[in-house]
N, C-alpha and C positions, 0 to 999 in steps of 0.2 A: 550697340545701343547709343556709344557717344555718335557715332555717326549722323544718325538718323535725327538726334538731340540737334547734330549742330543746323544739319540741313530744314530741319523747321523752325530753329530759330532764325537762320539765315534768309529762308527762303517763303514761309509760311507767313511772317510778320511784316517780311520787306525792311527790315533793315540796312541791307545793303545797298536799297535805292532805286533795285530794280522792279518792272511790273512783274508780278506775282498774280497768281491766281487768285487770292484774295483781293488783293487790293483792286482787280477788275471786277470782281463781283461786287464790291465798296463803289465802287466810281461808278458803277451801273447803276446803282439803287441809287445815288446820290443826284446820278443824271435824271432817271425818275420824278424824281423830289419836286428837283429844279426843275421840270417842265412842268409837270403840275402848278407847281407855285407858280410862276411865270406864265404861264397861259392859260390859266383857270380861274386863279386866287387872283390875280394883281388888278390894278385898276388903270386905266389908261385915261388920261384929266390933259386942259391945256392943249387940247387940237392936236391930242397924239405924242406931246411933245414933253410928257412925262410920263412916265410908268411909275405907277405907286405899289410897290411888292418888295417879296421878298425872295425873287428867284435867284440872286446871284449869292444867298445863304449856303444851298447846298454845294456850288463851285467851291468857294471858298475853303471849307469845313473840309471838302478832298484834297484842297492843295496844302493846307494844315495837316491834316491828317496822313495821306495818303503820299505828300510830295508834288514838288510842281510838276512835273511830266503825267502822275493821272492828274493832277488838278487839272493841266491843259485839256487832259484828254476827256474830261468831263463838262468841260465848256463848251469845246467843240461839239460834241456828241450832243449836249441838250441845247444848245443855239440850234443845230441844221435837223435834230429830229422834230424840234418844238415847233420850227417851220412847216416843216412838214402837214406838224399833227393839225396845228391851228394856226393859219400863219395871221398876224395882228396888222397886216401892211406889208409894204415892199421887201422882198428880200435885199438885204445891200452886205457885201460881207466884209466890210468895217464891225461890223456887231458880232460878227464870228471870232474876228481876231481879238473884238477885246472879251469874247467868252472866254477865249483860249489865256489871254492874259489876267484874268480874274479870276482862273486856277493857279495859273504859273506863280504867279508875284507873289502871294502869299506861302508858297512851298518855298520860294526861295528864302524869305526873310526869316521863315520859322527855324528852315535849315542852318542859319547865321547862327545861331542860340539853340546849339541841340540839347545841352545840360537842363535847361529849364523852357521844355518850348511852349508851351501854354502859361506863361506866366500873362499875367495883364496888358504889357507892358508889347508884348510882342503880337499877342491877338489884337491890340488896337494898333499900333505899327501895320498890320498887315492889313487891315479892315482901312487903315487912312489912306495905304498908300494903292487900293484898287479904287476907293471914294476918289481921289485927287485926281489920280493918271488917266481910271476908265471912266468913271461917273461924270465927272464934271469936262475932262478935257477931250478924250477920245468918241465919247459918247457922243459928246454937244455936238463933236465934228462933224461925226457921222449922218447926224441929224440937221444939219445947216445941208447936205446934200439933197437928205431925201424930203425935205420940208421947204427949203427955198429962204428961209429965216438966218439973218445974221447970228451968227458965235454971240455975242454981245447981248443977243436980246435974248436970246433962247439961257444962258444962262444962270442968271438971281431965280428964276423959279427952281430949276432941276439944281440948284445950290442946296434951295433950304430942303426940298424933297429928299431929296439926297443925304444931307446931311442927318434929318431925322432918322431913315433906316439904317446908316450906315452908324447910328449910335444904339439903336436895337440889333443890329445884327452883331455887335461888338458885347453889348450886351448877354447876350441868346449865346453865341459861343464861349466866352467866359465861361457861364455858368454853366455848359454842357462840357469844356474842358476839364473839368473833376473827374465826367466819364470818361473823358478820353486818354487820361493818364494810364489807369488798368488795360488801356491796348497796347502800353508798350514799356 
């Protein structure tokens, strides 16, 4: 019976850091979420050149949650199926890589602070630092290609758009971090 104890605390919860069978069926339902939100619910304002949603909520929430390697693997997975399903414009896969980094970067920072990872202080750390790297800089980039629009100009709008969501989405997981304590 110890056995069996250790191997579903080990393996069942993902403690160890590896993917688990759980944590693939989490990262699926999250992928989900996030294509829904993202290509259903959001709003597209500014000649394309902002997306008003909240589909990079459920990425996020897996790379907290779950660790940055499923947070990647949830990015990837709802970037190239959302394409797929509904694609909004050009494929360009600069927007893949920063799905992929908008799971990652917050599994790593939460992982910095395992004793307390859901404290305020680390869900907005993780929420600034996919705002700063992917929203405002890799994003913009990506978009000065598939739009023809200077980095400069494209920027002060997807700043404040951005920044609004990216203080609900810090918000929203916060107060969903109470439940997510009892997962682990």
């Amino acid at each position: 019976m110890e056995t069996l104890d250790k191997t579903v605390e080990g393996n069942s919860y993902g403690h160890n850091g590896g993917l688990t069978t759980r944590k693939l069926v989490m990262a699926s339902f999250l992928s989900a979420f996030s294509i829904i939100l993202t290509r259903y619910v959001s709003v597209m304002i500014a000649g394309g050149s902002i997306r008003l949603g909240f589909g990079n909520l459920p990425i996020i929430i897996s790379g907290i949650l779950l660790g940055p390697l499923a947070g990647a693997l949830t990015g990837v997975i709802s970037d190239l199926i959302g394409v797929l399903v509904l694609s909004q414009g050009t494929f360009h896969p600069g927007f893949t890589l920063s799905a992929i980094l908008t799971g990652a970067i917050p599994g790593f920072i939460i992982r910095m602070n395992k004793k307390n990872k859901f404290t305020f202080l680390n869900i907005l750390m993780a929420n600034l630092a996919v705002y700063v790297l992917i929203s405002l800089f890799l994003n913009t980039y990506w978009l000065t290609h598939i739009l023809g629009k200077g980095f400069l100009v494209l920027l002060p709008g997807r700043a404040i758009t951005s920044g609004i969501v990216t203080a609900i989405n810090t918000a929203i997981i916060f107060s969903l971090s109470k439940i997510f304590k009892y997962w682990y």
